[in-house]
Each structure stands twice: as C-alpha cells, then as structure tokens.
DRENBADREN-464477 format. One line per 2 residues: number of its first residue (from 1); their letters; for each residue x, y, z of N, C-alpha, C. Coordinates in steps of 0.1 Angstrom, whole numbers, always signed. Example, Ala and Ser with C-alpha at 12.3 -4.5 7.8 and 13.67 -1.06 7.14 Angstrom:
BEGIN
1 = AS = +132/-57/+78/+123/-45/+78/+132/-33/+78  +128/-22/+71/+137/-11/+71/+129/+0/+79 .
This chain:
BEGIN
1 = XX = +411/+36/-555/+398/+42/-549/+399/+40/-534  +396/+49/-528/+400/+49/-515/+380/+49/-508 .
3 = XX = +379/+39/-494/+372/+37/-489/+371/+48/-480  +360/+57/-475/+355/+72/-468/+345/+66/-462 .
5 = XX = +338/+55/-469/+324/+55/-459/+322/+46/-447  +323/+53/-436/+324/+40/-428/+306/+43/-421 .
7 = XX = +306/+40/-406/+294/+40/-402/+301/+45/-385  +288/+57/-379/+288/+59/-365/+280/+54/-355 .
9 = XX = +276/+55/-346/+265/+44/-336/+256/+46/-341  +246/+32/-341/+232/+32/-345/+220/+39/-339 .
11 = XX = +214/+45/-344/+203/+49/-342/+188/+43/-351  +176/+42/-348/+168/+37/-360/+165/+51/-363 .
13 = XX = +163/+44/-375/+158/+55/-388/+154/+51/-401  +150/+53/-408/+145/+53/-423/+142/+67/-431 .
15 = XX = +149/+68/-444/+149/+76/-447/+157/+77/-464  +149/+88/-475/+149/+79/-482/+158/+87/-490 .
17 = XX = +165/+98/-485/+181/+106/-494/+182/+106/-477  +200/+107/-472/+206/+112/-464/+208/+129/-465 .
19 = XX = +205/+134/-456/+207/+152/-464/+225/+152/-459  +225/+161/-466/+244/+167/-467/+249/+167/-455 .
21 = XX = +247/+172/-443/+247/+171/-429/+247/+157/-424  +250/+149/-418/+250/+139/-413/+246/+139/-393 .
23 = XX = +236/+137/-388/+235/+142/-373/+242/+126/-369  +246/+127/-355/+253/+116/-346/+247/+109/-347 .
25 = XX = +247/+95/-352/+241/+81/-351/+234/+79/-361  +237/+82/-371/+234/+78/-387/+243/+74/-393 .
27 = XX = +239/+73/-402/+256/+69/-413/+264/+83/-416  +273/+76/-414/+285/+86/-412/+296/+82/-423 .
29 = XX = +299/+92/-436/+308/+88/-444/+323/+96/-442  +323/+105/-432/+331/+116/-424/+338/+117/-410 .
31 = XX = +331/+109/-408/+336/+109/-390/+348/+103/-388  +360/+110/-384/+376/+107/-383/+378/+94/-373 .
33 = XX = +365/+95/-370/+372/+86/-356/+366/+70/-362  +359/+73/-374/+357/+58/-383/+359/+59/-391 .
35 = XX = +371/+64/-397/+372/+65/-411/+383/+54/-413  +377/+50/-424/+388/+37/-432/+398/+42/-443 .
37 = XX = +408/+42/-443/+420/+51/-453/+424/+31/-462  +418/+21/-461/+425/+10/-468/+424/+12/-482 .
39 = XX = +425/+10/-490/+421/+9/-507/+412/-1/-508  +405/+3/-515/+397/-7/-518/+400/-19/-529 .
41 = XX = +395/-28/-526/+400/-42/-535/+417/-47/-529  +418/-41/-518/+436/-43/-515/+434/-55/-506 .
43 = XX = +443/-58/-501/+442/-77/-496/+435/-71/-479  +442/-61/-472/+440/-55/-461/+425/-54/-460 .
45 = XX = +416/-51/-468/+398/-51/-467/+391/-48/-482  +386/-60/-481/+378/-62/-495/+364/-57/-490 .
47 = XX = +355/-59/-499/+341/-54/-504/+332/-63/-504  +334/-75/-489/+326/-87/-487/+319/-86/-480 .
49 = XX = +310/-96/-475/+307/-98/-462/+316/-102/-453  +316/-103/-443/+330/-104/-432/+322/-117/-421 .
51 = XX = +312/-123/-429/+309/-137/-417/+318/-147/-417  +332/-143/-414/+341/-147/-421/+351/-152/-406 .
53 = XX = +355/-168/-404/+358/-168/-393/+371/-180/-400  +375/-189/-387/+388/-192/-389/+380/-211/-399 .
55 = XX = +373/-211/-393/+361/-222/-403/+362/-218/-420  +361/-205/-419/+362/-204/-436/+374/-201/-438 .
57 = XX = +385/-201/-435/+398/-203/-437/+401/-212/-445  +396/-224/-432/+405/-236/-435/+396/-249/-441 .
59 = XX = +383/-240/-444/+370/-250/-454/+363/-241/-462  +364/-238/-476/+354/-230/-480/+348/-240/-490 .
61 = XX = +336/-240/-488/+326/-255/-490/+318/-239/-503  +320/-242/-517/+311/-238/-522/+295/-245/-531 .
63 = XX = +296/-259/-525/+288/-267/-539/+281/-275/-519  +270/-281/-521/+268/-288/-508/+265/-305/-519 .
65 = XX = +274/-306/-526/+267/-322/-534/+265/-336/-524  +268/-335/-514/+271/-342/-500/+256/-345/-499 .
67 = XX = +250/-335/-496/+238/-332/-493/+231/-341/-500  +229/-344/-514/+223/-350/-521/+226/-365/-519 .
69 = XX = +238/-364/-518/+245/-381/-519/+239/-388/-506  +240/-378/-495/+238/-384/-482/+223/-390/-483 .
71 = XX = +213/-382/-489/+202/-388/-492/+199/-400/-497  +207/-402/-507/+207/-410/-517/+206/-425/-508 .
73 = XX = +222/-423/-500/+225/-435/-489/+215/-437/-480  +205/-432/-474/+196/-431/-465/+186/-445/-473 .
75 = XX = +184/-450/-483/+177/-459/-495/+189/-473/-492  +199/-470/-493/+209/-484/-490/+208/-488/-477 .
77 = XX = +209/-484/-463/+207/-484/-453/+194/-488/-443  +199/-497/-439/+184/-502/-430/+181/-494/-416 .
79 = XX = +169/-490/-418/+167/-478/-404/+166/-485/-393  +167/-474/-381/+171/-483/-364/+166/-470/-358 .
81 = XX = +164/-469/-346/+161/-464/-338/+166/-448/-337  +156/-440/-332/+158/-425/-335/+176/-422/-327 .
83 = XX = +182/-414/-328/+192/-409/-322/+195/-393/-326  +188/-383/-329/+189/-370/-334/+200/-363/-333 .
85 = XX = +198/-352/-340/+211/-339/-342/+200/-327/-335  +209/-317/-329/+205/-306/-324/+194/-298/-337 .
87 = XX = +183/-293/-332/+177/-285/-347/+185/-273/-345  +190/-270/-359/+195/-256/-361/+189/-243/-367 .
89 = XX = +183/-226/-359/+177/-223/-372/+190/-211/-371  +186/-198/-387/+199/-189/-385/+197/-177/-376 .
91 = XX = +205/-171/-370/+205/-161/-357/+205/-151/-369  +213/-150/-377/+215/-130/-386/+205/-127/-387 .
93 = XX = +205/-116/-383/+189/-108/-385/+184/-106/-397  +192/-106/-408/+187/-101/-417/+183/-117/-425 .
95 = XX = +186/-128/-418/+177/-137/-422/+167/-141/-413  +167/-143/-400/+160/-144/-392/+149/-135/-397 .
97 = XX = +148/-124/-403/+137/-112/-401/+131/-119/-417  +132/-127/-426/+127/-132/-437/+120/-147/-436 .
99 = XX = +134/-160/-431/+126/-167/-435/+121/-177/-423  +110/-184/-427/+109/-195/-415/+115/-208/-416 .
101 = XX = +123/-213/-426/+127/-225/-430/+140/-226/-420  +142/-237/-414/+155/-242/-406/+155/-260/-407 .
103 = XX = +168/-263/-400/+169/-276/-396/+162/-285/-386  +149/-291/-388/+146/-297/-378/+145/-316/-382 .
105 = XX = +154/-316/-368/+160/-332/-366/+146/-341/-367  +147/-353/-366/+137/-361/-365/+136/-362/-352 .
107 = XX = +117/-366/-349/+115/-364/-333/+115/-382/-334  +120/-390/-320/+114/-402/-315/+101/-398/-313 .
109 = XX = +92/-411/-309/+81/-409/-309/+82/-414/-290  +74/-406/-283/+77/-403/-270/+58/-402/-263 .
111 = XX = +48/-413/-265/+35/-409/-260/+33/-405/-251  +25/-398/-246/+21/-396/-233/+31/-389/-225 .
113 = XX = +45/-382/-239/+53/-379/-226/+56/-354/-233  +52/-350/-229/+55/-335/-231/+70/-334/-231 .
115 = XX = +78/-331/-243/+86/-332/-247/+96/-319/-245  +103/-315/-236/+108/-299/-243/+122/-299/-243 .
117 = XX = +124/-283/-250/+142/-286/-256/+140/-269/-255  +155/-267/-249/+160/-251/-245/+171/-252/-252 .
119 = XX = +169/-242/-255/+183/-235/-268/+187/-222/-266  +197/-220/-260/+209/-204/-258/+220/-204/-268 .
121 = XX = +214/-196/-276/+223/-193/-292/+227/-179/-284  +246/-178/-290/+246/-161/-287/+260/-158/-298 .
123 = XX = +257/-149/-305/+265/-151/-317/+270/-137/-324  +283/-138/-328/+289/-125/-330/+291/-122/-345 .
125 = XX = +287/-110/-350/+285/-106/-364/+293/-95/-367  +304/-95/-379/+311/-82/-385/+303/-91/-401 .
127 = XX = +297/-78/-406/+293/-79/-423/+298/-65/-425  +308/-65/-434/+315/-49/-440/+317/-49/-456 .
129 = XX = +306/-51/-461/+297/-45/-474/+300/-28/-474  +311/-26/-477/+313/-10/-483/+324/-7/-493 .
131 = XX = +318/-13/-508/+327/-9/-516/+320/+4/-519  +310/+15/-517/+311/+23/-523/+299/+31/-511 .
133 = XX = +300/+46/-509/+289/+52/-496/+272/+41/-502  +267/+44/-509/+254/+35/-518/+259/+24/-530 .
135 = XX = +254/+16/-532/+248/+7/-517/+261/+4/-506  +260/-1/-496/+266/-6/-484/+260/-6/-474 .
137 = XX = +264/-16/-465/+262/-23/-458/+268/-29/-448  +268/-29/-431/+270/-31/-421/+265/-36/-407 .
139 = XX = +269/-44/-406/+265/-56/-390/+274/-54/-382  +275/-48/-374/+286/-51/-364/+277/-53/-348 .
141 = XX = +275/-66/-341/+263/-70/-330/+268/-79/-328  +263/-84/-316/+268/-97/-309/+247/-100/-306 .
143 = XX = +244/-113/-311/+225/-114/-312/+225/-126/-301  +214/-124/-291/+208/-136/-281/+194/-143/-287 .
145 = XX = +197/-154/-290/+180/-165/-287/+183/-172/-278  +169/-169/-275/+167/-179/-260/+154/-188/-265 .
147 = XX = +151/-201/-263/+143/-203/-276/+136/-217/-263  +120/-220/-261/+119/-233/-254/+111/-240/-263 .
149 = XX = +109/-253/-267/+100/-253/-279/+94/-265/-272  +81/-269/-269/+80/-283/-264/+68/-290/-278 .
151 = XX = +68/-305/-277/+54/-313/-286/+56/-326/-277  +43/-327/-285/+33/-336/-281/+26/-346/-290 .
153 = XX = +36/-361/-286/+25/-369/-298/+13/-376/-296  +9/-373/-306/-8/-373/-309/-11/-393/-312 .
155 = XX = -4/-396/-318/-2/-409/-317/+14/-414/-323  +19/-428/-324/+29/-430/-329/+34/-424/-345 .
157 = XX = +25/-417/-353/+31/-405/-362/+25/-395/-365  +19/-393/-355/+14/-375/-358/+18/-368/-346 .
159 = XX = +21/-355/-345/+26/-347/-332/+25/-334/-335  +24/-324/-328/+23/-314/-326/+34/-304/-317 .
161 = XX = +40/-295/-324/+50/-286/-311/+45/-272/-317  +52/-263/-305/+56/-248/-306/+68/-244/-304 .
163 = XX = +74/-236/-308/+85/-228/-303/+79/-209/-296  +85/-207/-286/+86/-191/-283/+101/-193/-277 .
165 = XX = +102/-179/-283/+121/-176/-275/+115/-156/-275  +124/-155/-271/+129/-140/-268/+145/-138/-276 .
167 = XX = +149/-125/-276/+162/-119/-284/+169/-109/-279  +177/-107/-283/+186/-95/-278/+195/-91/-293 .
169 = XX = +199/-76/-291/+209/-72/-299/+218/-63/-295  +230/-66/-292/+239/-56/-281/+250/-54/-290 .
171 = XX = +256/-42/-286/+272/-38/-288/+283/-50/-284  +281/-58/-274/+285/-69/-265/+297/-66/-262 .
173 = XX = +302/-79/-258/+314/-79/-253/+331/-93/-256  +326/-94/-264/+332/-103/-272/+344/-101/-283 .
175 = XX = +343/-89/-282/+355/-83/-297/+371/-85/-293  +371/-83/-280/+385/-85/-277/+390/-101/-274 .
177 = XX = +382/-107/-270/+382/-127/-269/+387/-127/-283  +376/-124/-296/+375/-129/-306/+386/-127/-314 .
179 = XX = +396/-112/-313/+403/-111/-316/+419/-115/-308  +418/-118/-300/+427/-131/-294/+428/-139/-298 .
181 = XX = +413/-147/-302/+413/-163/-307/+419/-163/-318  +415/-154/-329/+418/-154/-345/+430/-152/-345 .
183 = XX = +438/-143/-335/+454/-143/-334/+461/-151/-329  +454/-162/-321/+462/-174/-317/+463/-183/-326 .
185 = XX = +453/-181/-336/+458/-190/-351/+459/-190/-358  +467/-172/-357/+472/-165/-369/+464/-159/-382 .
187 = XX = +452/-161/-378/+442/-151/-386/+437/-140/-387  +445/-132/-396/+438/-116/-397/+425/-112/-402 .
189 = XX = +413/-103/-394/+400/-100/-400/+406/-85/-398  +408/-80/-411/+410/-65/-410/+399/-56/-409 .
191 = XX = +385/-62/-411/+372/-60/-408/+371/-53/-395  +370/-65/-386/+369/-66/-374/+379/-49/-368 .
193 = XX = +396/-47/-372/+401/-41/-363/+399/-23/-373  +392/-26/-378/+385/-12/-389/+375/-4/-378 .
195 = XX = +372/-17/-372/+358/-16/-362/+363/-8/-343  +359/+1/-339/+355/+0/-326/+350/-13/-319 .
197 = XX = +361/-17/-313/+359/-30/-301/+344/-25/-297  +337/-38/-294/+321/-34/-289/+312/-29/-289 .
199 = XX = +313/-21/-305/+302/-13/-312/+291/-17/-314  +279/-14/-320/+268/-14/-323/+263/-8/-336 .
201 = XX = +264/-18/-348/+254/-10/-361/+251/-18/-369  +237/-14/-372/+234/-25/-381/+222/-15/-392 .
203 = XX = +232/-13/-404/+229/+0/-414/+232/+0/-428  +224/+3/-435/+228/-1/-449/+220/+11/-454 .
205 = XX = +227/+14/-469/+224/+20/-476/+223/+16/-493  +207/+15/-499/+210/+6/-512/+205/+19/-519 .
207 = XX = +205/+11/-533/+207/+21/-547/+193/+28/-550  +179/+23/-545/+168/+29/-544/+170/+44/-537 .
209 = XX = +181/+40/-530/+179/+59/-522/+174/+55/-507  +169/+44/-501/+170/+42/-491/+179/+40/-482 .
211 = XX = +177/+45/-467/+187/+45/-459/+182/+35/-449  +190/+29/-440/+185/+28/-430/+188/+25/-419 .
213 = XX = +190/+24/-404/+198/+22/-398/+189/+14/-382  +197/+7/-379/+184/-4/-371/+189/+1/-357 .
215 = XX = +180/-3/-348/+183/-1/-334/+188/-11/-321  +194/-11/-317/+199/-24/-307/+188/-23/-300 .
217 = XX = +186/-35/-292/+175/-36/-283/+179/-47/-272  +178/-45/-254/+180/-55/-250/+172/-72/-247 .
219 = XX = +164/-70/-253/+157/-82/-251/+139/-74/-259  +136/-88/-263/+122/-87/-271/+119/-97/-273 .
221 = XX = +103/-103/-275/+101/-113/-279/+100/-112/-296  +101/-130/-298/+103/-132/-310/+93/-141/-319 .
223 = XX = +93/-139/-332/+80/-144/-337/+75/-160/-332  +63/-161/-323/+57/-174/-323/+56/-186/-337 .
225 = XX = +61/-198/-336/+60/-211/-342/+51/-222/-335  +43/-226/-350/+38/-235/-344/+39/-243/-357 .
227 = XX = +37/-261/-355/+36/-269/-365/+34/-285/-358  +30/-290/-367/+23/-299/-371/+35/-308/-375 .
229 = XX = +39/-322/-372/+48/-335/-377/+36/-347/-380  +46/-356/-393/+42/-363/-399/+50/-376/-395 .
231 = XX = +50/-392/-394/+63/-399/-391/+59/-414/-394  +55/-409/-406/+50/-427/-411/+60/-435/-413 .
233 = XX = +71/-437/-410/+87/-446/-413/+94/-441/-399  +104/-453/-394/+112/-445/-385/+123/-440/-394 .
235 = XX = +122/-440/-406/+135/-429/-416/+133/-417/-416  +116/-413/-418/+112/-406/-422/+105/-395/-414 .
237 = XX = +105/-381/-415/+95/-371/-411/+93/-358/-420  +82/-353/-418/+77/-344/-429/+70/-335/-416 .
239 = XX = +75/-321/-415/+67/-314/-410/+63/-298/-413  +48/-293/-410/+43/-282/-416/+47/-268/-404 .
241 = XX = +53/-260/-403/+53/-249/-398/+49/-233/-401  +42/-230/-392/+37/-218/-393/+44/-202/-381 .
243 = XX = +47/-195/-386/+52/-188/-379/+43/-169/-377  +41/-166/-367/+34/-158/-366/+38/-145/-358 .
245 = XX = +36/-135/-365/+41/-120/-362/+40/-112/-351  +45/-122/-340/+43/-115/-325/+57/-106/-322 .
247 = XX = +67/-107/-334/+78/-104/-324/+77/-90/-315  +81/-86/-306/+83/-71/-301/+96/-62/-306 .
249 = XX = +101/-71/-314/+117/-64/-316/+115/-46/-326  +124/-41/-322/+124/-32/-333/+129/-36/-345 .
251 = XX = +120/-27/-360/+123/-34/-369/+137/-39/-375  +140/-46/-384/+146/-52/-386/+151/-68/-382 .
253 = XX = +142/-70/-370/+144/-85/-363/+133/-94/-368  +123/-91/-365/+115/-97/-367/+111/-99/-382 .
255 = XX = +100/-109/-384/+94/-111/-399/+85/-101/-401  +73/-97/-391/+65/-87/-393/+54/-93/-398 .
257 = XX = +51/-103/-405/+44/-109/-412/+45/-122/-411  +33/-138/-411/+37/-147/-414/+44/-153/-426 .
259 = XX = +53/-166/-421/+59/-178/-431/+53/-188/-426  +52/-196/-442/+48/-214/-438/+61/-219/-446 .
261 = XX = +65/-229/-437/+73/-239/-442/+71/-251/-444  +74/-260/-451/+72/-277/-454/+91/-283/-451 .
263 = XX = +93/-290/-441/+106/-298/-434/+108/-313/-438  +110/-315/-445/+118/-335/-444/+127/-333/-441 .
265 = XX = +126/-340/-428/+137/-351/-429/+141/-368/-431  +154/-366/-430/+158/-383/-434/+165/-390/-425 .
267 = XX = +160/-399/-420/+169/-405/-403/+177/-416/-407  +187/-421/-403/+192/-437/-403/+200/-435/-395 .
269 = XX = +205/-449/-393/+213/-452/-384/+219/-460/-389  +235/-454/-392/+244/-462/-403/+251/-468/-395 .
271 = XX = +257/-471/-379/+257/-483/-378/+256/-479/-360  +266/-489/-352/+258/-485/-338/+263/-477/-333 .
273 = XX = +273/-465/-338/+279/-457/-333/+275/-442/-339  +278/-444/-355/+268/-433/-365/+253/-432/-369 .
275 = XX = +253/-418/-370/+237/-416/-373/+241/-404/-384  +231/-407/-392/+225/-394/-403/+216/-392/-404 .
277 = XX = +212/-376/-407/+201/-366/-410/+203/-356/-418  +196/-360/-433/+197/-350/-442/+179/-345/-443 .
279 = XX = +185/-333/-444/+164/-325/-444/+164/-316/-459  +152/-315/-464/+152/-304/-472/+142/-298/-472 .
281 = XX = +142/-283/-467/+135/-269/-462/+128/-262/-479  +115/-261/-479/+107/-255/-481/+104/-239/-476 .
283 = XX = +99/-231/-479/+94/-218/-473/+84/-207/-481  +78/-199/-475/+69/-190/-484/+70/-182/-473 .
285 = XX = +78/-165/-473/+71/-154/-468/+68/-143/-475  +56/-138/-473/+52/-122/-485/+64/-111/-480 .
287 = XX = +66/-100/-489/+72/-89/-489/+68/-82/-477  +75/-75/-470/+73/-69/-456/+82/-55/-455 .
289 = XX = +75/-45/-451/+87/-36/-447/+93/-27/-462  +102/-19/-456/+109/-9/-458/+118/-16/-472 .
291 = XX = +123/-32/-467/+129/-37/-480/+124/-43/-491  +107/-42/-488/+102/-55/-497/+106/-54/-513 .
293 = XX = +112/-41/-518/+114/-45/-534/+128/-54/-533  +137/-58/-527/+144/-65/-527/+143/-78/-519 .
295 = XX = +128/-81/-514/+128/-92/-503/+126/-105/-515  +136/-114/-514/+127/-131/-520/+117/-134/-509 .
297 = XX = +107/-144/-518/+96/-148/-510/+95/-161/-506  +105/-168/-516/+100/-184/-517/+116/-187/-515 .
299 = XX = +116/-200/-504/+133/-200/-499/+136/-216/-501  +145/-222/-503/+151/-236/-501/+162/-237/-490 .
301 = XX = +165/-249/-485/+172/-251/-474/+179/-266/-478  +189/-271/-480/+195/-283/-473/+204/-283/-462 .
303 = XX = +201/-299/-454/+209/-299/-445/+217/-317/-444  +228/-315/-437/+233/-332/-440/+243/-333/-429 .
305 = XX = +234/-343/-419/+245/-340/-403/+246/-352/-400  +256/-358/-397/+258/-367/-388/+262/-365/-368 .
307 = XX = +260/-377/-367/+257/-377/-351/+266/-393/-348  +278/-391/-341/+290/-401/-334/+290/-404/-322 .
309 = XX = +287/-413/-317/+288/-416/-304/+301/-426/-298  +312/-416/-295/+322/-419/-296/+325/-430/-281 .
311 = XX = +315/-427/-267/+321/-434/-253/+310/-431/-246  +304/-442/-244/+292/-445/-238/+282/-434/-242 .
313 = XX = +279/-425/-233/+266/-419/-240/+269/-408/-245  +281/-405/-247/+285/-389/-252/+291/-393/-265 .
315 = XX = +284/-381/-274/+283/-384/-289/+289/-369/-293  +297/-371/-305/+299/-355/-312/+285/-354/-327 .
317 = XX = +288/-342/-328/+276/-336/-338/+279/-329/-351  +279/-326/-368/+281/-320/-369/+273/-318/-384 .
319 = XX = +266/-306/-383/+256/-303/-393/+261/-295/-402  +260/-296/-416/+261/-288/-426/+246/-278/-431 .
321 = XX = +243/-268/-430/+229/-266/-434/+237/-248/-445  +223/-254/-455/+227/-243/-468/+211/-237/-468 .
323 = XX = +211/-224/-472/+198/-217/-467/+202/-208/-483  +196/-209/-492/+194/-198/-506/+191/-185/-500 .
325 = XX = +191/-178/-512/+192/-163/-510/+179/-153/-497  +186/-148/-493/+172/-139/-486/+168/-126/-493 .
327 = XX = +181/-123/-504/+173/-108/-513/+180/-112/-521  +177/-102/-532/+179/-98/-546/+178/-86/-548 .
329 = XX = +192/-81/-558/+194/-66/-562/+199/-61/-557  +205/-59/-545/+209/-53/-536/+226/-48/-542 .
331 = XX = +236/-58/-547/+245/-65/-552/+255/-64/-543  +247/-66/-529/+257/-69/-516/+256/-83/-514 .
333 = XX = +271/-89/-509/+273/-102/-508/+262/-108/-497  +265/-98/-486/+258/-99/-473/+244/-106/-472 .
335 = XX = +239/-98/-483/+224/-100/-486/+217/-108/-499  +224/-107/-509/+221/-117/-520/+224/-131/-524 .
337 = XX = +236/-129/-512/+239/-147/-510/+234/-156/-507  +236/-166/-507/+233/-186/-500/+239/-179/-490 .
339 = XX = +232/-187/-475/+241/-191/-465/+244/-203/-464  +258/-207/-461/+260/-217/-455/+268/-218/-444 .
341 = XX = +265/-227/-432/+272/-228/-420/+270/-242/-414  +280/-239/-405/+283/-255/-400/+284/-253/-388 .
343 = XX = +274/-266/-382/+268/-265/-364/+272/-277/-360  +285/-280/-351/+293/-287/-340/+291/-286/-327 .
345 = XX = +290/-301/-324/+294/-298/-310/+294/-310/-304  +293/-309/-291/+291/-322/-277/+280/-331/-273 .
347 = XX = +276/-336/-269/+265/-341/-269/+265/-357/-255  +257/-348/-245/+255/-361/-233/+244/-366/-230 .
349 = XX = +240/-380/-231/+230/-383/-231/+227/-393/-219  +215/-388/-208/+215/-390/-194/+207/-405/-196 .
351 = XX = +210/-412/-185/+199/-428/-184/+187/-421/-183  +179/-410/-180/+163/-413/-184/+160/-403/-191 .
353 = XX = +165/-403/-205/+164/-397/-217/+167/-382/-218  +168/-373/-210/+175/-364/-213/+185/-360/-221 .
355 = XX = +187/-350/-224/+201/-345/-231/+206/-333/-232  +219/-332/-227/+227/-321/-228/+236/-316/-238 .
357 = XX = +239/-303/-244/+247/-300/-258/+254/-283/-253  +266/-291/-259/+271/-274/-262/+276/-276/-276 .
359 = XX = +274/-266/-285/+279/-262/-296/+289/-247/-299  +292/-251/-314/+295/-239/-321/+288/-236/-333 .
361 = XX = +287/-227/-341/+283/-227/-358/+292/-217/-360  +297/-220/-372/+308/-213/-379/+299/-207/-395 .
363 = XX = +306/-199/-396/+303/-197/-416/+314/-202/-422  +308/-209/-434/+318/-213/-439/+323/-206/-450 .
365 = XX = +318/-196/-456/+319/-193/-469/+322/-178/-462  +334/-164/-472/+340/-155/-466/+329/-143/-474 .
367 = XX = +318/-148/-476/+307/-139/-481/+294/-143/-481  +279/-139/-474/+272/-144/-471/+264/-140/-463 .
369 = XX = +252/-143/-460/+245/-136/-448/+247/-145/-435  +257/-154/-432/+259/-165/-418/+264/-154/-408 .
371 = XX = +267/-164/-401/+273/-152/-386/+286/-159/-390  +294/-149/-383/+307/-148/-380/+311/-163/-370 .
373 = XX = +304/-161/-356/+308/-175/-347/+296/-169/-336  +286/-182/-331/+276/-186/-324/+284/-196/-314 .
375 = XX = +277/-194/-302/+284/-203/-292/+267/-206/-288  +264/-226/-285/+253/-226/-280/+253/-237/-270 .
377 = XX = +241/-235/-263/+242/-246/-247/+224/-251/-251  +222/-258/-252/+208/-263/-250/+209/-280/-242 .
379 = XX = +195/-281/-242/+193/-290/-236/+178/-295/-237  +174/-315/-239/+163/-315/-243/+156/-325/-230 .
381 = X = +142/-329/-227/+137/-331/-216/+129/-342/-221 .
C-alpha cells in the first residue's frame, strides 16, 4: 500500500466532505511537490506520531511505576525545607487546547513577599498520522509560551496565584539545526525529511467526514489561570485551578471553554543534596468545538522529579510527567494516546532567592501527543 496523502500549507477551515478539487492550502492528497512514494508499514515511515526524538531512542519508558513508588518513599523520609522543580505544563496544541491539568512544584511559603516566575517554552513538532487520506493527521510547527504567573501567601498555608502568557504558532526555523542534531547522533526521522524544511500545518482528517485545517498565528493571548494553594505539611500541597476562555488564538489553541483542576503534590528532601516531587493531576473540561465527539473530559496526570544540587547553588532537574488520553476514536496515535515527557535541565540559585533555569523536554514515547523537543529559559523572583 503506498502512501498519496500528504498535506499543502495551512489555511483554516472546517468542512465536513473535501470536494474532488482540492484549492491551495487545504489538504492535499495530490500535490507532487508533497507527495510521499514510502510504503506504508516499511521501516523508512510508519503510521505514528513522530513526537519522536533522540530521548525516545534511547528510553522508551512505557509503564510510569516510579511514579507510585516515589510516592510511597515520600512516608519513609523526614521532610526539610522547600527546594522545588520547574512547574511543567504541555505546549502541543492539541493538548494545550483540552486540558488544564500540569505539573505544579511545591511553593515555599514566602509572606509578605509577591512571588513571580517567567517561563519561555519554544518547541518543535512533526506528528505524521497518515496511514490512510481519512483519518489522518498532521503537526508540522515550531509553538511559543511566554507565560508570567505570580502568588501571594495569604498566611503560612494558604496562597493564591495566576498565570497569563501569550503564544505563537510558526513555520519556524529550526528544521535544519534539528536535522543536524539527530545526524550527529546518527538518528534518522524520515518524517521530518518527507517534510518541507520550515513548513507550517496543522490538519487532520477523521472518519466522521470532518476536515480540518488550523491556522498559524503570530502571537495571541492564551487562556487565563487562576488558583487557589493549600500547605498544611512542609511535604505537602494541594491546589485548586481554574482556567478561563480568554485565549485570542485561532481555533485549535485554545480551550474555548473553562477547566478545573485539583494538583498534589509531594515534597521531601532526601538528603542535603536531593530533592523529590511527585504530584498527581486531576482535571474536568466540557466538550468544545468542531472535535467534541471525540474530546475526553475528565483527565489524570502523574509526575515524579527529582532536583540535585551538584556545587554550591547550581542544581540539575529532571521531571518525568505522564498526562492520559486527550481523545478517543479517532484511532490516531497522535491523539488517543498518554503523553509522556521528560523535563531537564540547569538550575542557579542566587543569594537573595532568586532563580535561574534553562531546560529541555523531550518525548519519550515514538507515539503520542508530546512534542518532538522544547527548549526553555525561565526564571523565578
């Protein structure tokens, strides 16, 4: 069986047969100049998702049992003083646009003092879901958050924060780095070279007969967070988030609708150099949009990170977080999967409390709704 369907530049649309004709910037199962001649099911390009980077190579983590255990140890362990992990939430849009549940670290308790933390996520995506013209499915974008979130404690365990960020969705400029890097260590994504270097699409076609095809955008704002923390233990925090439908993005970024989430986490400090944080994410968002017969509404999340402080104040980081399905039916990997991904990185911590971070997040699994590779720079106040 030979693969015909590829995709041309994006345009938005919705629509719910393609007619015989295909106009410029729709899906395109014809266009010479994207046509894929591989076989399908051949080693050269399978019928995955393609969040698929040199991390899922050389770790494919399918079970997170860690996650539980690490909890478990958090009960053996005598707690000490706060030392956190970066919060992580997911950039793919097609999870970003469902749920509100992510990784949030434990806060110190900081009175009297306005707290804030800046986060520059910017992250590159190939998902190549086309074993067949319907359904299929395609990501090819490089996504921006820009995210400032500050709180404020109300007393030693109650606090209050927000998050607003803004977004981007570009063609970018990253394809030719990326495919350097994956050939300096001998990794082929035949995905990736299927693709136009620095394209733009983000387009699927499922079995209902809908089409649809999203629009790049350079900058928009993105849905407002607000929530409420709990912190009766220094092991412990519990917090309520609400998220609310301001995005400006065109669709497909945004939720369009509110989510509430419920967050624990679990803090210790296993000895004076390690730290752990395992959380487990809660979520509720209603059906929205163009996809709601395949949207889930109710979402789970584990996460289980440690935090090393290898020479004086500079510490390494490295989070495991698993996010359950964002759809059903679809019987695209892209979309009916778990995510899982893993968030690394640096970590400098100034004499009057400050802190500086760069990271990465990788996917770990070679099917999935994760990103391919996120590069991030934040910093907290």
């Amino acid at each position: 069986m030979i693969i015909r369907a590829v995709y041309g530049p994006a345009a938005a649309s919705v629509k719910r047969d393609p007619p015989a004709s295909v106009a410029p910037g729709r899906l395109c199962f014809a266009d010479p100049r994207y046509r894929c001649n591989t076989p399908f099911g051949s080693k050269a390009l399978r019928p995955r998702s393609v969040a698929m980077s040199h991390g899922a190579y050389l770790l494919r983590v399918r079970q997170v049992p860690f996650c539980v255990a690490g909890m478990i140890c958090l009960l053996l362990v005598t707690p000490a003083a706060a030392q956190s992990l970066p919060a992580y939430a997911p950039i793919n849009p097609i999870a970003q646009s469902r749920s509100g549940v992510y990784f949030q670290p434990y806060r110190e308790p900081r009175l009297g003092h306005l707290s804030l933390d800046v986060r520059l996520d910017y992250g590159s995506a190939i998902e190549y879901n086309l074993p067949s013209s319907r359904p299929s499915y395609l990501l090819d974008a490089e996504i921006l958050r820009l995210e400032v979130a500050a709180a404020r404690d109300l007393n030693q365990q109650f606090f209050l924060f927000g998050t607003i960020g803004v977004g981007g969705a570009y063609a970018g400029f990253l394809d030719g780095f990326l495919n350097w890097y994956h050939g300096l260590l001998g990794l082929k994504l035949p995905e990736r070279t299927s693709r136009p270097d620095n394209s733009f699409a983000y387009q699927m076609a499922l079995n209902n007969g809908l089409t649809v095809a999203r629009s790049p955008s350079d900058l928009f704002l993105n849905d407002l967070r607000l929530g409420a923390g709990y912190r009766p233990t220094p092991w412990y925090q519990g917090v309520v988030t609400l998220t609310l439908p301001t995005s400006t993005a065109p669709d497909g970024y945004g939720r369009g609708t509110i989510s509430l989430s419920a967050l624990n986490t679990f803090h210790t400090r296993l000895s004076s150099r390690f730290t752990f944080e395992g959380a487990l994410g809660l979520g509720w968002t209603p059906t929205h949009g163009d996809l709601s017969p395949y949207q889930e509404t109710v979402f789970a999340s584990l996460a289980s990170g440690l935090r090393f402080r290898f020479w004086g104040r500079q510490s390494l980081f490295a989070t495991v977080f698993y996010h359950s399905p964002y759809y059903h039916g679809t019987t695209l990997p892209a979309l009916d999967r778990r995510e899982l991904s893993l968030d690394f990185g640096w970590l400098l911590a100034t004499k009057g409390g400050s802190e500086w971070r760069i990271g990465m997040t990788e996917d770990l699994e070679p099917s999935g709704p994760a990103i391919d590779i996120i590069f991030r720079l934040g910093g907290s106040f």
